[in-house]
mmCIF file of the C-alpha atoms, coordinates in Angstrom:
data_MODEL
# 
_entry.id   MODEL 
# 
loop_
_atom_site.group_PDB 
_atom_site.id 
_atom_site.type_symbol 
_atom_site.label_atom_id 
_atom_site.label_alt_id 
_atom_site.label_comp_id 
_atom_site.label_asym_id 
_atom_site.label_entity_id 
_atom_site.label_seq_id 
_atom_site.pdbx_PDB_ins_code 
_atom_site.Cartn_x 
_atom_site.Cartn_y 
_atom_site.Cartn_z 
_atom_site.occupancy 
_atom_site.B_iso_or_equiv 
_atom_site.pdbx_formal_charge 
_atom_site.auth_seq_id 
_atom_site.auth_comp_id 
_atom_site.auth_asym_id 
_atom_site.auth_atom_id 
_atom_site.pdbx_PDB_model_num 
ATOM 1  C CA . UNK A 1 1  ? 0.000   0.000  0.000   1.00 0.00 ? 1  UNK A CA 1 
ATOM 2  C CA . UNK A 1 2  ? 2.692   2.665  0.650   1.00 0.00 ? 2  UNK A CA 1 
ATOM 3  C CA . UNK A 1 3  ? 3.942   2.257  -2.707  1.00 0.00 ? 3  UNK A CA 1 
ATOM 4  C CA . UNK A 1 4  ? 1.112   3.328  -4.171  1.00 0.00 ? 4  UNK A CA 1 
ATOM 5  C CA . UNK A 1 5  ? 0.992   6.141  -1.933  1.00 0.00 ? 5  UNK A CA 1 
ATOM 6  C CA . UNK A 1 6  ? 4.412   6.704  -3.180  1.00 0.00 ? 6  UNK A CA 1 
ATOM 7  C CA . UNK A 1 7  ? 3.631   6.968  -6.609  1.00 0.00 ? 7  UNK A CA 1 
ATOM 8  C CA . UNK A 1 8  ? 0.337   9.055  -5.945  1.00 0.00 ? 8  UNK A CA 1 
ATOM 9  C CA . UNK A 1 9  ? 2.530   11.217 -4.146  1.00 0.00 ? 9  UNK A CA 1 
ATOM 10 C CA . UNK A 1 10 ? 4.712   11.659 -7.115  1.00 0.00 ? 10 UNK A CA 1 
ATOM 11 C CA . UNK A 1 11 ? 2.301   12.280 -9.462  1.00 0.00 ? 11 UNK A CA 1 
ATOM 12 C CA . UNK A 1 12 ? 0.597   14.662 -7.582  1.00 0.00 ? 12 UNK A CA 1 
ATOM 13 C CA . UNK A 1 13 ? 4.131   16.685 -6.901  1.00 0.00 ? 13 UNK A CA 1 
ATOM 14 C CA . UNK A 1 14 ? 4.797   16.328 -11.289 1.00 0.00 ? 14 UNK A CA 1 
ATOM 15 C CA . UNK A 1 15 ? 1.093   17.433 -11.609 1.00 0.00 ? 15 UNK A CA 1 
ATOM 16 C CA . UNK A 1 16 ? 1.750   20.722 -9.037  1.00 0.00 ? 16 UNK A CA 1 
ATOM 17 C CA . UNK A 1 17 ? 4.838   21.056 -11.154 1.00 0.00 ? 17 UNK A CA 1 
ATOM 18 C CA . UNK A 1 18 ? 3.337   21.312 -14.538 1.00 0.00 ? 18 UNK A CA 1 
ATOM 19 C CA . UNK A 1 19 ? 0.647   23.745 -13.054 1.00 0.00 ? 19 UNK A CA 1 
ATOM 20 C CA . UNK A 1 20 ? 3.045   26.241 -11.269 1.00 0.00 ? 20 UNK A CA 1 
ATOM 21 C CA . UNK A 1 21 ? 4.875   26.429 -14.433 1.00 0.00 ? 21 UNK A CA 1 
ATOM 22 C CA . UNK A 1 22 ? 2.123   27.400 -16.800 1.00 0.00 ? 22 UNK A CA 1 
ATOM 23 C CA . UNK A 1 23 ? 1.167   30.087 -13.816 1.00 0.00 ? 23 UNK A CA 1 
ATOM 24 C CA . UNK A 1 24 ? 4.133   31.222 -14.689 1.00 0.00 ? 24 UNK A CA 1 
ATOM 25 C CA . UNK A 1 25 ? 4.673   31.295 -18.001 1.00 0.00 ? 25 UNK A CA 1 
ATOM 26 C CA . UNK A 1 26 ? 1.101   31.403 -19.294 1.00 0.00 ? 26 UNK A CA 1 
ATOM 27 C CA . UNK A 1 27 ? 0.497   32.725 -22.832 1.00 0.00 ? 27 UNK A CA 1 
ATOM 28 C CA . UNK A 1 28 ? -2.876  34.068 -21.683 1.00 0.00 ? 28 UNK A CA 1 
ATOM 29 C CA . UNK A 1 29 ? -4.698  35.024 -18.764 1.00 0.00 ? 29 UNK A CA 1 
ATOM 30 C CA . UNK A 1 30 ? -7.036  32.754 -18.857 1.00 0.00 ? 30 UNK A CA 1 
ATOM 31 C CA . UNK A 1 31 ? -4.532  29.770 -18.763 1.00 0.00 ? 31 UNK A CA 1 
ATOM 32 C CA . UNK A 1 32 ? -2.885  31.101 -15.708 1.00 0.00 ? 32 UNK A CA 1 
ATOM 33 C CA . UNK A 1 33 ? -6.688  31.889 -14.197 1.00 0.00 ? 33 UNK A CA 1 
ATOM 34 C CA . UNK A 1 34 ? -7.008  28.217 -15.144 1.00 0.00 ? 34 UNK A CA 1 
ATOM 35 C CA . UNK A 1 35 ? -4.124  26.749 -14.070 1.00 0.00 ? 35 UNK A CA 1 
ATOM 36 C CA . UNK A 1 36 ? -4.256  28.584 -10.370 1.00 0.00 ? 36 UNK A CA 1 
ATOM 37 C CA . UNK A 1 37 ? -7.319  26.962 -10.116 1.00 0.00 ? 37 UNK A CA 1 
ATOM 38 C CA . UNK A 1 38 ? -6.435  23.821 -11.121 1.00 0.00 ? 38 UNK A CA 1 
ATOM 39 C CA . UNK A 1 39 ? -3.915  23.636 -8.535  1.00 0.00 ? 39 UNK A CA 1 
ATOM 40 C CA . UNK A 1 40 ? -6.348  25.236 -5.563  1.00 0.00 ? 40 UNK A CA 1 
ATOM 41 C CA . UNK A 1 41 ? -8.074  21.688 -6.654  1.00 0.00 ? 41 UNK A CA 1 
ATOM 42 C CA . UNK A 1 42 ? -5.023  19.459 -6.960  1.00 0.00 ? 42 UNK A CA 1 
ATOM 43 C CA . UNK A 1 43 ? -3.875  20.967 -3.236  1.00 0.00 ? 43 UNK A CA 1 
ATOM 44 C CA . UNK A 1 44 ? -7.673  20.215 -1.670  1.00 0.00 ? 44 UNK A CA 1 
ATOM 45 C CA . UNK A 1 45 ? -7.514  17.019 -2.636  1.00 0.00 ? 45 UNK A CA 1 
ATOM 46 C CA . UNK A 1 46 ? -3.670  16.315 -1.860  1.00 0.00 ? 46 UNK A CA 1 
ATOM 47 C CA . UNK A 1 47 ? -5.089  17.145 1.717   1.00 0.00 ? 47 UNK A CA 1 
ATOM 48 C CA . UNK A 1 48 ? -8.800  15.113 1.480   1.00 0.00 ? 48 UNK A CA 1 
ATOM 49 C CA . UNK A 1 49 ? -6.667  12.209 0.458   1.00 0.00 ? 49 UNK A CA 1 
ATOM 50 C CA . UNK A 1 50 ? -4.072  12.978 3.076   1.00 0.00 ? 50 UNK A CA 1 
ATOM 51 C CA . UNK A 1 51 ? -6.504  13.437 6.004   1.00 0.00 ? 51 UNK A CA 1 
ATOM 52 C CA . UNK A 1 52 ? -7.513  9.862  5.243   1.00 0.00 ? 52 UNK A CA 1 
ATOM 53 C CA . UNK A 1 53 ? -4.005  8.494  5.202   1.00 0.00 ? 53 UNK A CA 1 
ATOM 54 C CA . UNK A 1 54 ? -3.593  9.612  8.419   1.00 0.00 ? 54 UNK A CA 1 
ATOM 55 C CA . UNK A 1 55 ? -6.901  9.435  10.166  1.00 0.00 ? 55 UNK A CA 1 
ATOM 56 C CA . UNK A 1 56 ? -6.513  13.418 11.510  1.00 0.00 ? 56 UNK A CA 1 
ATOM 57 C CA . UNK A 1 57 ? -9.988  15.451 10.558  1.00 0.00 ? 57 UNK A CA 1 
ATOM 58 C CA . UNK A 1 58 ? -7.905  18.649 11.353  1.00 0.00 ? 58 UNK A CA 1 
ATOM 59 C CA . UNK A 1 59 ? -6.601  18.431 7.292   1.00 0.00 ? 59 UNK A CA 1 
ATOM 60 C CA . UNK A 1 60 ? -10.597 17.702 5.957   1.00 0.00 ? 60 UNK A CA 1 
ATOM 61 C CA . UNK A 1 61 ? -10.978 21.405 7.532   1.00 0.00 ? 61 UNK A CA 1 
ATOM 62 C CA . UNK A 1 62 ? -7.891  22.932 5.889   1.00 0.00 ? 62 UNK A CA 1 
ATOM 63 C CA . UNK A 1 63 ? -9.017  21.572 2.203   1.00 0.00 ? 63 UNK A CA 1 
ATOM 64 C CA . UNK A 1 64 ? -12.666 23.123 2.759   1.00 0.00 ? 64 UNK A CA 1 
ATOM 65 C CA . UNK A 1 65 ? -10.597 26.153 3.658   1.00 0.00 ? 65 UNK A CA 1 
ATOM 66 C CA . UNK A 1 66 ? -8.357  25.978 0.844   1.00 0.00 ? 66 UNK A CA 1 
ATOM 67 C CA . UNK A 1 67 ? -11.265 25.108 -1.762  1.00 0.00 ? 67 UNK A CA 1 
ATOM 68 C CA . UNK A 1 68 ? -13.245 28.003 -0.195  1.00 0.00 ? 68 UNK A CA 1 
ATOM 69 C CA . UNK A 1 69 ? -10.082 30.823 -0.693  1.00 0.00 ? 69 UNK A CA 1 
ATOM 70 C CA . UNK A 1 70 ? -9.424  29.431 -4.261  1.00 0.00 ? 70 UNK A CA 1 
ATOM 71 C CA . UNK A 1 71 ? -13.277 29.741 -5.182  1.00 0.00 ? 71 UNK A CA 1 
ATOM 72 C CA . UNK A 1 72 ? -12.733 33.650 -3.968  1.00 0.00 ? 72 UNK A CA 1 
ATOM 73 C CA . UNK A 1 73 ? -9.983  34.015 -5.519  1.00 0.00 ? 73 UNK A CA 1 
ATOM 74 C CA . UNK A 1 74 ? -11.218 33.114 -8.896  1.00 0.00 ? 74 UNK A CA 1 
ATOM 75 C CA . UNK A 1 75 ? -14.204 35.272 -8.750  1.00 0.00 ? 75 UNK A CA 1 
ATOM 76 C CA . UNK A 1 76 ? -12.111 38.555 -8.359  1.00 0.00 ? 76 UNK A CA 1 
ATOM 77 C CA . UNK A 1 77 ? -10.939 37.711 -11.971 1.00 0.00 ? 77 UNK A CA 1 
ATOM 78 C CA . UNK A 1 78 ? -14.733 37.278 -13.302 1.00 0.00 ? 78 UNK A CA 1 
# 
């Protein structure tokens, strides 16, 4: 089982990778809009899927946090 954590892991740190770097280098605003939410996503979830790893609730309330702040976030750009 951990080494398919392992590899989730992995893919999941590639994944935040790609993202960051077309936040960065974007051609467009809208593909850095839609890559920083893409990654708000790919963090909740990191954390949802983290929170049940470990058994700690405390991380469930972070990702509603960090889902909540990326939602705002994306509707100052609208």
């Amino acid at each position: 089982m951990s080494t398919i954590l392992i590899i989730g892991a992995i893919c999941y740190a590639v994944l935040g990778c790609m993202l960051v770097y077309r936040i960065a280098k974007g051609p467009t605003a809208a593909d850095r809009l839609c890559a920083s939410d893409s990654l708000d996503l790919l963090t909740s979830t990191a954390l949802v899927l983290y929170s049940l790893y470990t058994g700690r609730m405390i991380f469930l309330d972070i990702a509603m946090i960090v889902a909540i702040l990326g939602f705002i976030s994306q509707l100052q750009y609208c």
